[in-house]
N, CA, C and O atoms as a Maestro MAE file, in Angstrom:
{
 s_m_m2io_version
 :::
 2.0.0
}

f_m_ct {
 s_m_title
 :::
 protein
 m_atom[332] {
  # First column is atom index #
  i_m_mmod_type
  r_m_x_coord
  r_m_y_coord
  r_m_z_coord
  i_m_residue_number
  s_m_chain_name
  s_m_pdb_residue_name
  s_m_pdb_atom_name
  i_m_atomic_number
  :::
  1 25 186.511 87.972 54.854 1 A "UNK " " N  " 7
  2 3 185.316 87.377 55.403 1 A "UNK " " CA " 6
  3 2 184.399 86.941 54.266 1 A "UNK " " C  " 6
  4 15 184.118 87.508 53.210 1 A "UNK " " O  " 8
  5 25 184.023 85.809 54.761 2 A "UNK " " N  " 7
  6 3 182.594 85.808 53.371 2 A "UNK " " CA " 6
  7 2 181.302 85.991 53.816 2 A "UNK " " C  " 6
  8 15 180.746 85.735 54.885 2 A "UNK " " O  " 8
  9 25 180.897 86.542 52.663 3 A "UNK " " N  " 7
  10 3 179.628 87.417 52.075 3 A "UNK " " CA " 6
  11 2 178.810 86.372 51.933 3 A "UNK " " C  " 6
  12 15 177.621 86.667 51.810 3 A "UNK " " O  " 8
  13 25 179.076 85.299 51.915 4 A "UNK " " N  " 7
  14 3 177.873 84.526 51.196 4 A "UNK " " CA " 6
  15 2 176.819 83.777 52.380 4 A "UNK " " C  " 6
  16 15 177.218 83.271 53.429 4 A "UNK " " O  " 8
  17 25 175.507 83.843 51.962 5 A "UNK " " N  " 7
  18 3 174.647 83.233 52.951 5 A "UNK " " CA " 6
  19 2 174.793 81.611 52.877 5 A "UNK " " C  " 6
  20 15 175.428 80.813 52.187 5 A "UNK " " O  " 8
  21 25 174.075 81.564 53.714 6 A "UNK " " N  " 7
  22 3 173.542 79.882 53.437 6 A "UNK " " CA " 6
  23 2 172.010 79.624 53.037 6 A "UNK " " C  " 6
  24 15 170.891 80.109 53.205 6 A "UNK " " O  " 8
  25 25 172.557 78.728 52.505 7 A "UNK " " N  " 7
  26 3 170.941 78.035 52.099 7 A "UNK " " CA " 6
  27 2 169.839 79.408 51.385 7 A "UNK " " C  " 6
  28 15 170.154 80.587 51.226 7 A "UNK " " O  " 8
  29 25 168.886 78.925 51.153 8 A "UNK " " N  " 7
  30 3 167.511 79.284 50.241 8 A "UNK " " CA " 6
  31 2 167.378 80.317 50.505 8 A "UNK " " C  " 6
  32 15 166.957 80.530 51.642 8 A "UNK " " O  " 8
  33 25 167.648 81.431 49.657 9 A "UNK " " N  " 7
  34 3 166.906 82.940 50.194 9 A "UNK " " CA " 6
  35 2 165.635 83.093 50.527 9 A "UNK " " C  " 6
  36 15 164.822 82.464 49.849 9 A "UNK " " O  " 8
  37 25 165.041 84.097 51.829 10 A "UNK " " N  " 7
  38 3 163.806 84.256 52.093 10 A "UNK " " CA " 6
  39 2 162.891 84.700 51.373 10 A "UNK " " C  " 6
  40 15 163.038 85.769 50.782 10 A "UNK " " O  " 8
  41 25 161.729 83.949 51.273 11 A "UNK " " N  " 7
  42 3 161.076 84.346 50.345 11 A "UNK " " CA " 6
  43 2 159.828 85.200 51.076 11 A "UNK " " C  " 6
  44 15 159.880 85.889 52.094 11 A "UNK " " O  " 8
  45 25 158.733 84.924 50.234 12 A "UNK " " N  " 7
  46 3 157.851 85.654 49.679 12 A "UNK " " CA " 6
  47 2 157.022 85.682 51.296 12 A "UNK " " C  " 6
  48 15 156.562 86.700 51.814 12 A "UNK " " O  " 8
  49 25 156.990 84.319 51.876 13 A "UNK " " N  " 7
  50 3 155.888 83.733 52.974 13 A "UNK " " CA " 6
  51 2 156.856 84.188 54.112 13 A "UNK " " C  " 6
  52 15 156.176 84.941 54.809 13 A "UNK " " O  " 8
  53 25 157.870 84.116 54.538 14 A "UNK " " N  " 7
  54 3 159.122 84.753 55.343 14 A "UNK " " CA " 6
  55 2 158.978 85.984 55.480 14 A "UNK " " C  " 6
  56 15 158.945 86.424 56.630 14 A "UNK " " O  " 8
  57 25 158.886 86.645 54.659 15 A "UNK " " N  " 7
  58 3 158.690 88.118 54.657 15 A "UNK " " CA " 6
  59 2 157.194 88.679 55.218 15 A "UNK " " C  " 6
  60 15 156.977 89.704 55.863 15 A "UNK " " O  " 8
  61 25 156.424 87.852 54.841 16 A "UNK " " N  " 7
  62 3 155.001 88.271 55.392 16 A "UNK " " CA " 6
  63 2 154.807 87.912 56.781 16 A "UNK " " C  " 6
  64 15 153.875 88.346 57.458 16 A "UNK " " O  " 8
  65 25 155.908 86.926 57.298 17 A "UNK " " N  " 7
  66 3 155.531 85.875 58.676 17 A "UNK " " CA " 6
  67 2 156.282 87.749 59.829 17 A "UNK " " C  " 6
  68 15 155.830 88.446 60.738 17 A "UNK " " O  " 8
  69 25 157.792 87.732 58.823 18 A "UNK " " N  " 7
  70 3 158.274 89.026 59.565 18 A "UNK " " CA " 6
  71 2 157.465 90.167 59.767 18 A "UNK " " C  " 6
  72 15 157.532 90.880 60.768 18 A "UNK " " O  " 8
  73 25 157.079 90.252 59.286 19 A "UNK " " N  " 7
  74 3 155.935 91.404 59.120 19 A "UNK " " CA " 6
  75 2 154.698 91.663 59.839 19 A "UNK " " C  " 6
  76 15 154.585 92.726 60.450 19 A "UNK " " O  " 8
  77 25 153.696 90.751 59.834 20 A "UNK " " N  " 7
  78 3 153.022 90.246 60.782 20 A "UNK " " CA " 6
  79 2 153.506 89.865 62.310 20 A "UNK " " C  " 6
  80 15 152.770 89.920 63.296 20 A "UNK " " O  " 8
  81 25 154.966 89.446 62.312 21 A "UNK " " N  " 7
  82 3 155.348 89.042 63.785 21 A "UNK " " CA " 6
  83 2 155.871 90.508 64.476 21 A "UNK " " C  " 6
  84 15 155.909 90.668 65.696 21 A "UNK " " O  " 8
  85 25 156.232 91.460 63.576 22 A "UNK " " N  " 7
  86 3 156.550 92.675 64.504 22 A "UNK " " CA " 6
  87 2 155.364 93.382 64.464 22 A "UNK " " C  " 6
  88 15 155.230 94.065 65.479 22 A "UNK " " O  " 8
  89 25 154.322 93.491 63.569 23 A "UNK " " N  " 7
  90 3 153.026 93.853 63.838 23 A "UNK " " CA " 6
  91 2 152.174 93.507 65.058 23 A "UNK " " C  " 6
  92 15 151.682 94.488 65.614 23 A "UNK " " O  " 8
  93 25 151.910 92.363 65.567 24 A "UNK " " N  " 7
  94 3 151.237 91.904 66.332 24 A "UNK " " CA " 6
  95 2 152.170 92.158 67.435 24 A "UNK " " C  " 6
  96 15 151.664 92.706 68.414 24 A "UNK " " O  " 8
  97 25 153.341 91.900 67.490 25 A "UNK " " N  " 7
  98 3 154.055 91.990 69.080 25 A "UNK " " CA " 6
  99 2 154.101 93.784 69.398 25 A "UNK " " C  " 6
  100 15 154.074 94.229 70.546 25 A "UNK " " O  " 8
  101 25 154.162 94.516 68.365 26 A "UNK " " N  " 7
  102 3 153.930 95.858 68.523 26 A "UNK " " CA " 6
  103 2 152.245 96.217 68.898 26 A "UNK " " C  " 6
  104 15 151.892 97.109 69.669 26 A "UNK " " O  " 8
  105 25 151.643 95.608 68.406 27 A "UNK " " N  " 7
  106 3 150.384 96.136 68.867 27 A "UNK " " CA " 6
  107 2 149.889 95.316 70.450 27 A "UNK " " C  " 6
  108 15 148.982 95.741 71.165 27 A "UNK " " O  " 8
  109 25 150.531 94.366 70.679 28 A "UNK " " N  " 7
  110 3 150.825 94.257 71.931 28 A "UNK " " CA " 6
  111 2 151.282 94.158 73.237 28 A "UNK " " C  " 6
  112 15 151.194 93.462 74.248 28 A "UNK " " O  " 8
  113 25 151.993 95.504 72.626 29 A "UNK " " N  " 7
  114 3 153.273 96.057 73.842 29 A "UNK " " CA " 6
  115 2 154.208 95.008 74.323 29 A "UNK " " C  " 6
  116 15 154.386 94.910 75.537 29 A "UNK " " O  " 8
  117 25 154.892 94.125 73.410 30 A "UNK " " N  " 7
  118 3 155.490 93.212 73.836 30 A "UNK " " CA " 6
  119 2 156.689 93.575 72.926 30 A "UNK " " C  " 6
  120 15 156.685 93.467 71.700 30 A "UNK " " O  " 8
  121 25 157.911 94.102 73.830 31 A "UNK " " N  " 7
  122 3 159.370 93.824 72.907 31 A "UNK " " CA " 6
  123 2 159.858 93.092 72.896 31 A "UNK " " C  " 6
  124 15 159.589 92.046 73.488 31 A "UNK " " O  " 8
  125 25 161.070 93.371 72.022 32 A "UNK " " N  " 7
  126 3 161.682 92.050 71.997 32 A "UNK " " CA " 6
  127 2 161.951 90.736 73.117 32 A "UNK " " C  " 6
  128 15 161.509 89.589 73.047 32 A "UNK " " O  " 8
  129 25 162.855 91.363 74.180 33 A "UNK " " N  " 7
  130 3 163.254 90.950 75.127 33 A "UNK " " CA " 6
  131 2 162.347 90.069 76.221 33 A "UNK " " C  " 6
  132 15 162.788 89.231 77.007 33 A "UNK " " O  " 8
  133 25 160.597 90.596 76.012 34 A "UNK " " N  " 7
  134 3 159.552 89.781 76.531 34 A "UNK " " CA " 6
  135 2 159.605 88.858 75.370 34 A "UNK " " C  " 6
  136 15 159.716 87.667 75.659 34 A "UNK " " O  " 8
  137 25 159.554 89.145 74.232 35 A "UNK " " N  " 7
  138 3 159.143 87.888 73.592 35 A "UNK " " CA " 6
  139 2 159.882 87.061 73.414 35 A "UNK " " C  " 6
  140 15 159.478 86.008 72.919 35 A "UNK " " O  " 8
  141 25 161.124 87.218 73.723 36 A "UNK " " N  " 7
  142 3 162.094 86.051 73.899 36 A "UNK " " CA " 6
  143 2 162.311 85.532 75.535 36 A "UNK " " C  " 6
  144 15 162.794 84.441 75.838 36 A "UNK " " O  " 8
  145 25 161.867 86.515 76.453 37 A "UNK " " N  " 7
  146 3 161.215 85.474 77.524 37 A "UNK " " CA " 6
  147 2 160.350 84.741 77.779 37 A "UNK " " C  " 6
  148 15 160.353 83.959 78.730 37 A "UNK " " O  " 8
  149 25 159.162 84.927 76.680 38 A "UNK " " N  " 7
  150 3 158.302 84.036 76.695 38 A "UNK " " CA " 6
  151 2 158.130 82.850 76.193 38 A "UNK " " C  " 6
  152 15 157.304 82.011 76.550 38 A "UNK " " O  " 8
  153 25 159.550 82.712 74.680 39 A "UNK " " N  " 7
  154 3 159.730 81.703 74.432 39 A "UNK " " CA " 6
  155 2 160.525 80.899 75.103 39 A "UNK " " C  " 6
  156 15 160.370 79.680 75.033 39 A "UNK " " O  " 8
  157 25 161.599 81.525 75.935 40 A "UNK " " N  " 7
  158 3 162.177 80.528 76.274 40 A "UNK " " CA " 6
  159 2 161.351 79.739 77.681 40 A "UNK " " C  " 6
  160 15 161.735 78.652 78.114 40 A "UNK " " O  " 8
  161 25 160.269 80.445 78.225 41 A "UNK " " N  " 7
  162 3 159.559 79.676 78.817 41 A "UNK " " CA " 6
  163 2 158.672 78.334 77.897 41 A "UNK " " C  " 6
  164 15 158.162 77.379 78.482 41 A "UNK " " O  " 8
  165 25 158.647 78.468 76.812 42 A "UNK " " N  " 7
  166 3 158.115 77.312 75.977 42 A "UNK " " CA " 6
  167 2 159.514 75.893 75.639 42 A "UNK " " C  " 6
  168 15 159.273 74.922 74.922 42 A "UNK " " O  " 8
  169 25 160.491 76.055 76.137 43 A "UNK " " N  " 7
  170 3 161.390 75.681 76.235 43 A "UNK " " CA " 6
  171 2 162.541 75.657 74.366 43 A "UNK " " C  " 6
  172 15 163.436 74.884 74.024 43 A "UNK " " O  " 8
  173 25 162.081 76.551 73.815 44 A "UNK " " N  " 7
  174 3 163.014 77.337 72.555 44 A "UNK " " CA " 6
  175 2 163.464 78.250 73.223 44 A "UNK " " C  " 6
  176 15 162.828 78.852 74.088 44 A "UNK " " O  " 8
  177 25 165.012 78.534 72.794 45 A "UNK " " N  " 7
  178 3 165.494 79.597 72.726 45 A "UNK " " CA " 6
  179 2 165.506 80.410 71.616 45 A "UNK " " C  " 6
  180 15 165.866 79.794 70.613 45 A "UNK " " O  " 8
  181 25 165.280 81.401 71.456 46 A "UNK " " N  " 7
  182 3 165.586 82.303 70.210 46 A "UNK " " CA " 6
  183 2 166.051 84.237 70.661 46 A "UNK " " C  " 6
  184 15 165.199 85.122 70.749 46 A "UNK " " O  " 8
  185 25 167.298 84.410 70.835 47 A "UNK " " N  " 7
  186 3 167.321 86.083 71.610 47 A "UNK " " CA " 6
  187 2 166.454 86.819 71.218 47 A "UNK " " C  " 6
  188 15 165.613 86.369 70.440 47 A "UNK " " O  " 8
  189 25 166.399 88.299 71.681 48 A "UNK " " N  " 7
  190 3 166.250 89.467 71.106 48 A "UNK " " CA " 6
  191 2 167.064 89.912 69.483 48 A "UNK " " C  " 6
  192 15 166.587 90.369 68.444 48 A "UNK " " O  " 8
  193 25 167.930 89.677 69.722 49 A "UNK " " N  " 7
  194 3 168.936 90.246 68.062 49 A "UNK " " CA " 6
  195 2 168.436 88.945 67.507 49 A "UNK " " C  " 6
  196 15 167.488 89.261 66.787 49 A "UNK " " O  " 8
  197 25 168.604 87.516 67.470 50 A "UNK " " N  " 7
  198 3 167.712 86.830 66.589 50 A "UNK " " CA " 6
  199 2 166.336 87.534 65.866 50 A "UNK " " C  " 6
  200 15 166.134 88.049 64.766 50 A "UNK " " O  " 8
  201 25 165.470 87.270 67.114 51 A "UNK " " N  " 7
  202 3 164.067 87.627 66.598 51 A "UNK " " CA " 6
  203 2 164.062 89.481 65.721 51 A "UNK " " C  " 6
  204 15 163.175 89.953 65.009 51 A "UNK " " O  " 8
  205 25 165.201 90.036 66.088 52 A "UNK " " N  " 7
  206 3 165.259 91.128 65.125 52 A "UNK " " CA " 6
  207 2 165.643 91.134 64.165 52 A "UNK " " C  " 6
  208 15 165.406 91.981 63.303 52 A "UNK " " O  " 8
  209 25 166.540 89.910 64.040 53 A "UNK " " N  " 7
  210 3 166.569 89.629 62.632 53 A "UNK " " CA " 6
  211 2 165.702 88.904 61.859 53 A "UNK " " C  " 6
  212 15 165.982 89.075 60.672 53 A "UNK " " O  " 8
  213 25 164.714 88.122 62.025 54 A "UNK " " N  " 7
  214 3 163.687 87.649 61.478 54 A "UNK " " CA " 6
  215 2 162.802 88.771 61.052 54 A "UNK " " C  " 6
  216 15 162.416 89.009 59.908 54 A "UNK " " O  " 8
  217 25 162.504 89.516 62.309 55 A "UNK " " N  " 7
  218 3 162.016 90.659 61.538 55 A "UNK " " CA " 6
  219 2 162.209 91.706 60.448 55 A "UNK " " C  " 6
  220 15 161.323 92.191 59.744 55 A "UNK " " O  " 8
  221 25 163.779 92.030 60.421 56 A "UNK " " N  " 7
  222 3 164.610 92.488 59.388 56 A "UNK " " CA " 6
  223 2 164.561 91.833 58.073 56 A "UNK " " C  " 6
  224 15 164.775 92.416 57.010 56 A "UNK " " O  " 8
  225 25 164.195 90.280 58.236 57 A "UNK " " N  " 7
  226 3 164.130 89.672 56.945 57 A "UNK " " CA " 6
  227 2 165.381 89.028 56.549 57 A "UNK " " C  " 6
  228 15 165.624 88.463 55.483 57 A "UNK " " O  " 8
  229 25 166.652 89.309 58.248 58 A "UNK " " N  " 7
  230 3 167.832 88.737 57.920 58 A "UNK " " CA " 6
  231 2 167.946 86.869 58.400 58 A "UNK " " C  " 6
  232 15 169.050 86.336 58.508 58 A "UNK " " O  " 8
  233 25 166.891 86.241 58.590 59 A "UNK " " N  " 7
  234 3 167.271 85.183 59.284 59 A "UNK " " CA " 6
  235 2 165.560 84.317 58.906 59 A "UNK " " C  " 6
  236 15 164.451 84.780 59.170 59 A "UNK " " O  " 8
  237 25 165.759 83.472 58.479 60 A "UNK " " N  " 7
  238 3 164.515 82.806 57.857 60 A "UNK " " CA " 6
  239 2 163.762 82.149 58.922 60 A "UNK " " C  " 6
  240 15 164.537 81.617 59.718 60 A "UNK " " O  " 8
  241 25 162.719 82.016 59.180 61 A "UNK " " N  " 7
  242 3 161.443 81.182 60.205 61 A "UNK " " CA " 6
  243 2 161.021 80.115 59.354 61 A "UNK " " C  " 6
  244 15 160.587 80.180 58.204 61 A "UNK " " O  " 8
  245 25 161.279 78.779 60.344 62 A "UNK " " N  " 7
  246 3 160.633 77.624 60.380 62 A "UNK " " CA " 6
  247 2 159.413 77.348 61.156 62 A "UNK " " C  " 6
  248 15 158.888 78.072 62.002 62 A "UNK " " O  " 8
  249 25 158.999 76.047 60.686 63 A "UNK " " N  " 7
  250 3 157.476 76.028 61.572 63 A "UNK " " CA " 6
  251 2 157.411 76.349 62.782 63 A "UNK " " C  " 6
  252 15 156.614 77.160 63.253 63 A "UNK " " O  " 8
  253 25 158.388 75.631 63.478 64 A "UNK " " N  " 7
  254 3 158.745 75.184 64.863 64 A "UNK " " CA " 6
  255 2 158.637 76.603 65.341 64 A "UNK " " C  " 6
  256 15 157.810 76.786 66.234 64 A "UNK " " O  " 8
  257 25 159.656 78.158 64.703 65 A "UNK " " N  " 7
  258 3 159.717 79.290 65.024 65 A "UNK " " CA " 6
  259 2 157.992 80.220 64.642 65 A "UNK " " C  " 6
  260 15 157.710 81.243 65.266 65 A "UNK " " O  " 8
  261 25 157.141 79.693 63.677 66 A "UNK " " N  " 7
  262 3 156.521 79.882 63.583 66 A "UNK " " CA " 6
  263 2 155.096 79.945 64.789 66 A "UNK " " C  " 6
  264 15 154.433 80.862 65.275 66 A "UNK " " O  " 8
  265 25 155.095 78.800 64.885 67 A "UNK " " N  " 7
  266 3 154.283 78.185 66.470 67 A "UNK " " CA " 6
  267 2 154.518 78.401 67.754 67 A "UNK " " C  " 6
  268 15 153.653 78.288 68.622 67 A "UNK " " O  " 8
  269 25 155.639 78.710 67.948 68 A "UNK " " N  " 7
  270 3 156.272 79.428 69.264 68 A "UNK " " CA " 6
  271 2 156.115 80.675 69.341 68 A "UNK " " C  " 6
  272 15 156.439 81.214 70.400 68 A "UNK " " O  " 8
  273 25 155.583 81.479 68.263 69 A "UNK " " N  " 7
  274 3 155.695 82.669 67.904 69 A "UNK " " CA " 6
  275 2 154.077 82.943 68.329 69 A "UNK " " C  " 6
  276 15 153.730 83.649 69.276 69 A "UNK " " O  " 8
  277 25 153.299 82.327 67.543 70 A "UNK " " N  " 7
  278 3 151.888 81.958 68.032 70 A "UNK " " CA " 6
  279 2 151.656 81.921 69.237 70 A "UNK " " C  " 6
  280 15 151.110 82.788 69.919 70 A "UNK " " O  " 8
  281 25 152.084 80.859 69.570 71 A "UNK " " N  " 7
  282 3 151.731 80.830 71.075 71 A "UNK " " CA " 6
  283 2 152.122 81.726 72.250 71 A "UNK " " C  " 6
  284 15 151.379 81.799 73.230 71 A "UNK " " O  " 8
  285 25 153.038 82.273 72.194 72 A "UNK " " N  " 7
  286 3 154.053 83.251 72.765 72 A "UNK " " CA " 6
  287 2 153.650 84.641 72.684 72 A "UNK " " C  " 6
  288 15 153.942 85.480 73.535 72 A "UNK " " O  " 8
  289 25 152.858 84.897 71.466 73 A "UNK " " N  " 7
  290 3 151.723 85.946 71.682 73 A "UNK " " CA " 6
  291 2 150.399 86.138 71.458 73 A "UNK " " C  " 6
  292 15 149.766 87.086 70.992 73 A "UNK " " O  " 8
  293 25 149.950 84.570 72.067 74 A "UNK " " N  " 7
  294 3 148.718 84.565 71.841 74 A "UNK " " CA " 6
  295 2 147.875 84.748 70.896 74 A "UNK " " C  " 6
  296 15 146.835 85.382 71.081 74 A "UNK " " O  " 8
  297 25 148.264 84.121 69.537 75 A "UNK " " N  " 7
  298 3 147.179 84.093 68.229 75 A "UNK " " CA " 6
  299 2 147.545 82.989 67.784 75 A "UNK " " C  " 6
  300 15 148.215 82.241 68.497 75 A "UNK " " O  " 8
  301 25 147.192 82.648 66.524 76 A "UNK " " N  " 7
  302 3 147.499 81.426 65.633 76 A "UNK " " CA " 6
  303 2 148.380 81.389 64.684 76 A "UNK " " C  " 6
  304 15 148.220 82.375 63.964 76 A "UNK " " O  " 8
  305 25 149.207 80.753 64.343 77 A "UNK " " N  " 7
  306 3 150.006 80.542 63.216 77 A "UNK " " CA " 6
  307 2 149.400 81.169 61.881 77 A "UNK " " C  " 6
  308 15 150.079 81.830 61.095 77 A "UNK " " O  " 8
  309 25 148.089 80.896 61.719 78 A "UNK " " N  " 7
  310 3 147.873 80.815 60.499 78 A "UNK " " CA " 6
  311 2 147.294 82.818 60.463 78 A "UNK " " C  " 6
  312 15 146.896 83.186 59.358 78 A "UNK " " O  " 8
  313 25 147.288 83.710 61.400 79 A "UNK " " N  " 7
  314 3 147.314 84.753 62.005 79 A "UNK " " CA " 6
  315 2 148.060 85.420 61.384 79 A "UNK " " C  " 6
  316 15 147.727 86.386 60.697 79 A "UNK " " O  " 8
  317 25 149.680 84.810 61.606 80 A "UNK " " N  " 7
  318 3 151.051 85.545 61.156 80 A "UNK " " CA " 6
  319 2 151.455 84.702 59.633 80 A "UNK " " C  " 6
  320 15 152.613 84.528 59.254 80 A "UNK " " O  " 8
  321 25 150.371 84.297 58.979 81 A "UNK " " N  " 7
  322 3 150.768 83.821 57.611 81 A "UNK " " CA " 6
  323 2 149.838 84.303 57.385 81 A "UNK " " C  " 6
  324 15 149.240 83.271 57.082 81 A "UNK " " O  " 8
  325 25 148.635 85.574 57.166 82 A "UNK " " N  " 7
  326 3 147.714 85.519 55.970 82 A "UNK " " CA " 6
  327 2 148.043 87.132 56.455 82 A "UNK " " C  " 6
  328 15 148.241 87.717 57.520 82 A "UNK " " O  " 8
  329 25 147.963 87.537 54.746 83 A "UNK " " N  " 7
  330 3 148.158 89.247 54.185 83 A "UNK " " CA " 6
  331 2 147.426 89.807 55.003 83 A "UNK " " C  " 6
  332 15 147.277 91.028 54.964 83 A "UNK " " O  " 8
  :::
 }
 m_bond[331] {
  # First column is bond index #
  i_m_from
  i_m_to
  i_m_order
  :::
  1 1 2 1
  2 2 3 1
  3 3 4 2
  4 3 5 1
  5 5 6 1
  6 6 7 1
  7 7 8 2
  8 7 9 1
  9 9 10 1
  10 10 11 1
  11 11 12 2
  12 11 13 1
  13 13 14 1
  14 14 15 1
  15 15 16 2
  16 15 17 1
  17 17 18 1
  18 18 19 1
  19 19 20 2
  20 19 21 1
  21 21 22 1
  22 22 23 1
  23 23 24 2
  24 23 25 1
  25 25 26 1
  26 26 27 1
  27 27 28 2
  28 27 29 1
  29 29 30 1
  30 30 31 1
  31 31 32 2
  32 31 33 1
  33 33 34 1
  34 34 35 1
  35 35 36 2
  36 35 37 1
  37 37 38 1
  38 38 39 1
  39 39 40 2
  40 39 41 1
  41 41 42 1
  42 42 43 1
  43 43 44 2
  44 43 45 1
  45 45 46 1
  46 46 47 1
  47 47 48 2
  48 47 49 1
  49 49 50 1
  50 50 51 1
  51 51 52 2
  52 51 53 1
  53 53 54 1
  54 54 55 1
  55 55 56 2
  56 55 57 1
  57 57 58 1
  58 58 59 1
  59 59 60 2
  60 59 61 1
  61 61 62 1
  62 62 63 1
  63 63 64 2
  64 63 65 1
  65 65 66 1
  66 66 67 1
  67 67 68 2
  68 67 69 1
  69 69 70 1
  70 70 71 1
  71 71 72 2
  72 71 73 1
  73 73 74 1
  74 74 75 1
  75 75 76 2
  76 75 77 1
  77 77 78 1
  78 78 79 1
  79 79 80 2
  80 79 81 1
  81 81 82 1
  82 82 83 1
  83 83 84 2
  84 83 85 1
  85 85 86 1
  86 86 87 1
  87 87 88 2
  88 87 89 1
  89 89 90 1
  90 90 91 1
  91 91 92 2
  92 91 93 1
  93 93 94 1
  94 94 95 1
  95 95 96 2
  96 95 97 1
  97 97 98 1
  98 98 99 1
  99 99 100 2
  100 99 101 1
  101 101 102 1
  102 102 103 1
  103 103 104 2
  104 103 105 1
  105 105 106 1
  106 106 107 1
  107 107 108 2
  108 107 109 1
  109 109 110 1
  110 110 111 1
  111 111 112 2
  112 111 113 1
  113 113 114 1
  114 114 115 1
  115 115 116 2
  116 115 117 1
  117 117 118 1
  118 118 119 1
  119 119 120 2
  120 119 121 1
  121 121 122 1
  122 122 123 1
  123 123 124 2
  124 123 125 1
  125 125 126 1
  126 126 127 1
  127 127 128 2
  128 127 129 1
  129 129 130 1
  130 130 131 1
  131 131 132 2
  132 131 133 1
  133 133 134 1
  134 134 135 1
  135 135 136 2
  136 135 137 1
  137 137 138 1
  138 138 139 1
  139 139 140 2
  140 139 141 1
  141 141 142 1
  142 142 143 1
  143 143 144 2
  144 143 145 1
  145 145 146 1
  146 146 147 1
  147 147 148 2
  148 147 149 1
  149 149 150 1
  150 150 151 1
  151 151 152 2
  152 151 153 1
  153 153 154 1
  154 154 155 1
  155 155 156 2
  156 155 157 1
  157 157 158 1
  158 158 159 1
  159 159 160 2
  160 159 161 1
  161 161 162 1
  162 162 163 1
  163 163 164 2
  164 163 165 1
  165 165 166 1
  166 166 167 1
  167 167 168 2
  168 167 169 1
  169 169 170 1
  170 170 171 1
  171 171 172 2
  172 171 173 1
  173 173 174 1
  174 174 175 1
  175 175 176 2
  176 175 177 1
  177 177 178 1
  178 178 179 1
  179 179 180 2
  180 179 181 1
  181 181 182 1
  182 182 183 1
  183 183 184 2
  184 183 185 1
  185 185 186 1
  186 186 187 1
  187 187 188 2
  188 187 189 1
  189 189 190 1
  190 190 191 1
  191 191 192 2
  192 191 193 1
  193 193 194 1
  194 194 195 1
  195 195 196 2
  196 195 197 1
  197 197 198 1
  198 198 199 1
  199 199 200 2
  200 199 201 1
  201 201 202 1
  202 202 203 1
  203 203 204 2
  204 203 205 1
  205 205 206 1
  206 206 207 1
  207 207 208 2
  208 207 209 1
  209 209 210 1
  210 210 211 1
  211 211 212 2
  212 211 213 1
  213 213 214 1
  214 214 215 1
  215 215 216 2
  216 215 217 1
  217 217 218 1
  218 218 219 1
  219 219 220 2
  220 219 221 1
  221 221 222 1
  222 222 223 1
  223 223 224 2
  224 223 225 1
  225 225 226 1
  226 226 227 1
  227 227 228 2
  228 227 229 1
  229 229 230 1
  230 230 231 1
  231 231 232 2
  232 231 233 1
  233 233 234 1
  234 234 235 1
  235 235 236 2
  236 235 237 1
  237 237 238 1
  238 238 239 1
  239 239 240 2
  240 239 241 1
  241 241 242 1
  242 242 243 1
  243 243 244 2
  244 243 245 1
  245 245 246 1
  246 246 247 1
  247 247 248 2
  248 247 249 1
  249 249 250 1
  250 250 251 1
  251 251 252 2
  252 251 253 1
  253 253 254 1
  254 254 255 1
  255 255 256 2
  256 255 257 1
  257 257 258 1
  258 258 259 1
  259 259 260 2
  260 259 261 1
  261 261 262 1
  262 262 263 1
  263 263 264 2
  264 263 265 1
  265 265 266 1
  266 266 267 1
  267 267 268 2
  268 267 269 1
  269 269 270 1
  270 270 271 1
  271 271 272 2
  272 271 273 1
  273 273 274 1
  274 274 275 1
  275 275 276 2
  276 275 277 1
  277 277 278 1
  278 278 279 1
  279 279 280 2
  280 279 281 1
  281 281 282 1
  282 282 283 1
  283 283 284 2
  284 283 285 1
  285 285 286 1
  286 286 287 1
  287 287 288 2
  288 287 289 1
  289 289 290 1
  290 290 291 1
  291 291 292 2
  292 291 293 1
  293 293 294 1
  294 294 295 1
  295 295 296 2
  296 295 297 1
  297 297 298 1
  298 298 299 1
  299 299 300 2
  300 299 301 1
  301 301 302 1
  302 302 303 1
  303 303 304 2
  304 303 305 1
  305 305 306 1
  306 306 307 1
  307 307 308 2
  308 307 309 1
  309 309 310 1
  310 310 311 1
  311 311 312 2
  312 311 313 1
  313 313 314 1
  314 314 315 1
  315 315 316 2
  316 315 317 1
  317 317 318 1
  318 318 319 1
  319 319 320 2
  320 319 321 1
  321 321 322 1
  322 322 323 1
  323 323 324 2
  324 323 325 1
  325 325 326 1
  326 326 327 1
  327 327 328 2
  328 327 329 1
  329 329 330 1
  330 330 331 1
  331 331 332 2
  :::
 }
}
């Protein structure tokens, strides 16, 4: 099997977005499984084991995942990007 990822390792802003996104969905009683029902009511899909891997730091966030994320639990983007 190969070991090797794809593309750009996660960096510095990825890691803080993960961080902040299980922060806030934890402090608002929202698991996984709601928060991936709530996106897919925004019409994204993204599962539960996805979004645990974003949080893990195994699977990188784009804007698009960024803003859905926002909206989906009610704060701002710029919310789940600052320390």
């Amino acid at each position: 099997m190969d070991d090797r990822k794809r593309g750009n390792p996660a960096g510095h802003t990825n890691e803080l977005v993960a961080a902040n996104l299980r922060k806030v969905r934890q402090n608002t009683g929202v698991d996984l499984r709601e928060l991936s029902a709530r996106i897919k009511a925004t019409g994204r899909v993204i599962s539960p084991s996805a979004l645990s891997k974003i949080e893990n730091g195994d699977r990188r966030v784009d804007v698009d995942d960024l803003t859905v994320f926002a909206y989906a639990l009610e704060t701002t983007p710029a919310a789940l990007l600052t320390p």
